[in-house]
N, C-alpha and C positions, 0 to 999 in steps of 0.2 A: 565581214571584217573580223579579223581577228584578234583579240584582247587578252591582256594578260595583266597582274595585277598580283604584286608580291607583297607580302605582309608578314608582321612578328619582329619583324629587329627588334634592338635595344640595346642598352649598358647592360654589360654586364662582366662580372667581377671573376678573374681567373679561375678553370676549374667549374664555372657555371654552365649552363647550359639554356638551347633555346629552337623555338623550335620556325620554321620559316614555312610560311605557307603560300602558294600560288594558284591563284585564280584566274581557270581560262574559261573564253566564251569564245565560241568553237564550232564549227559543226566537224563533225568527226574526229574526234576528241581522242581515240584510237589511231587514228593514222600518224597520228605524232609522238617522235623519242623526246621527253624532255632531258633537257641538260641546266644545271646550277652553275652558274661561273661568278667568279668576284675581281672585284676590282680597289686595292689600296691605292690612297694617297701617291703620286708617284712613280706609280706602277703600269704595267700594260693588265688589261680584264684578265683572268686566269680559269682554265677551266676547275670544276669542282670535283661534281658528280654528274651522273647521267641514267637513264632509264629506260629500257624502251617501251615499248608500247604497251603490252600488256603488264607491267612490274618485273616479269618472268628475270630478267638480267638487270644489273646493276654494275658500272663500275667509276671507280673513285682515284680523284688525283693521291698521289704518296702522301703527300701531307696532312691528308683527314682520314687516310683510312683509320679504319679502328675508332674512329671517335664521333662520325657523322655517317646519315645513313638517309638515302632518301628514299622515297617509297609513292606511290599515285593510287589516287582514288577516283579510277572511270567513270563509276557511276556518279561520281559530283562534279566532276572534271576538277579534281585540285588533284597537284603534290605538292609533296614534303621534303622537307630538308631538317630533322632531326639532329640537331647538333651539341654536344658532350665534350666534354674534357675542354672547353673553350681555352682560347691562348690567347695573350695579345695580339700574335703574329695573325690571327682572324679575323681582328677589325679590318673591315673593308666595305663596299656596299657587292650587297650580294644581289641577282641579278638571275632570275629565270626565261629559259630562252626553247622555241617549238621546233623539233624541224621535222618535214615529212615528203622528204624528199629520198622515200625511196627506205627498205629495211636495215640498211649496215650498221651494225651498231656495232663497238659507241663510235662516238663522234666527239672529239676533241677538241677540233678547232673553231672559234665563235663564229667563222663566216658562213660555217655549214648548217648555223641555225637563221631561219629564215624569220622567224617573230619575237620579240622579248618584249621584256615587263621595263618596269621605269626603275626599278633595285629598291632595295628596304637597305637602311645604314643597319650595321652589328659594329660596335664599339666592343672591346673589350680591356678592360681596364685590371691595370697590374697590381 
């Protein structure tokens, strides 16, 4: 069974920064591209960022490039979501998600990932 489990949100004040961590239990922990997506009040889930499997590539929605950065760690099976220059428009619950259905990456749309976590809230306050 496969688990996943997001951590790090908080308040925090524009201009801050924070950093989001995800924990998977896994076996083959490598066969999966993670992807970051968030979800505001009122909104549809949004993709973020994405990774493939071994770190090697990365790529990021328009609206955090330059400011967020994700990154994974195989040998403990977590990643990262590194986040900077925070804006109010980032409060959202943020939302890690596995897919290993194959190498294409990236992968943009949420139905192409096949396990997610329960979201960590990120409040950002003006």
């Amino acid at each position: 069974q496969v688990q996943l489990l997001e951590s790090g949100g908080g308040l925090v004040q524009t201009g801050g920064s924070l950093r989001l961590s995800c924990t998977f239990s896994v076996r083959a922990f490598t066969n999966y591209g993670i992807g970051w997506f968030r979800q505001a009040p009122g909104k549809e889930r949004e993709f973020v960022a994405a990774i493939n499997w071994n770190g090697g590539t990365s790529d990021y929605a328009d609206s955090v490039k330059g400011r967020f950065t994700i990154s994974r760690d195989n040998a403990n099976m977590m990643v990262y979501l590194q986040m900077d220059n925070l804006k109010p428009d980032d409060t959202a619950v943020y939302y890690c998600a596995g897919d290993n259905d194959g190498p294409r990456f990236p992968k943009f749309g949420e139905s192409e990932y096949g396990v997610w976590g329960q979201g960590t809230q990120v409040t950002v306050s003006s």
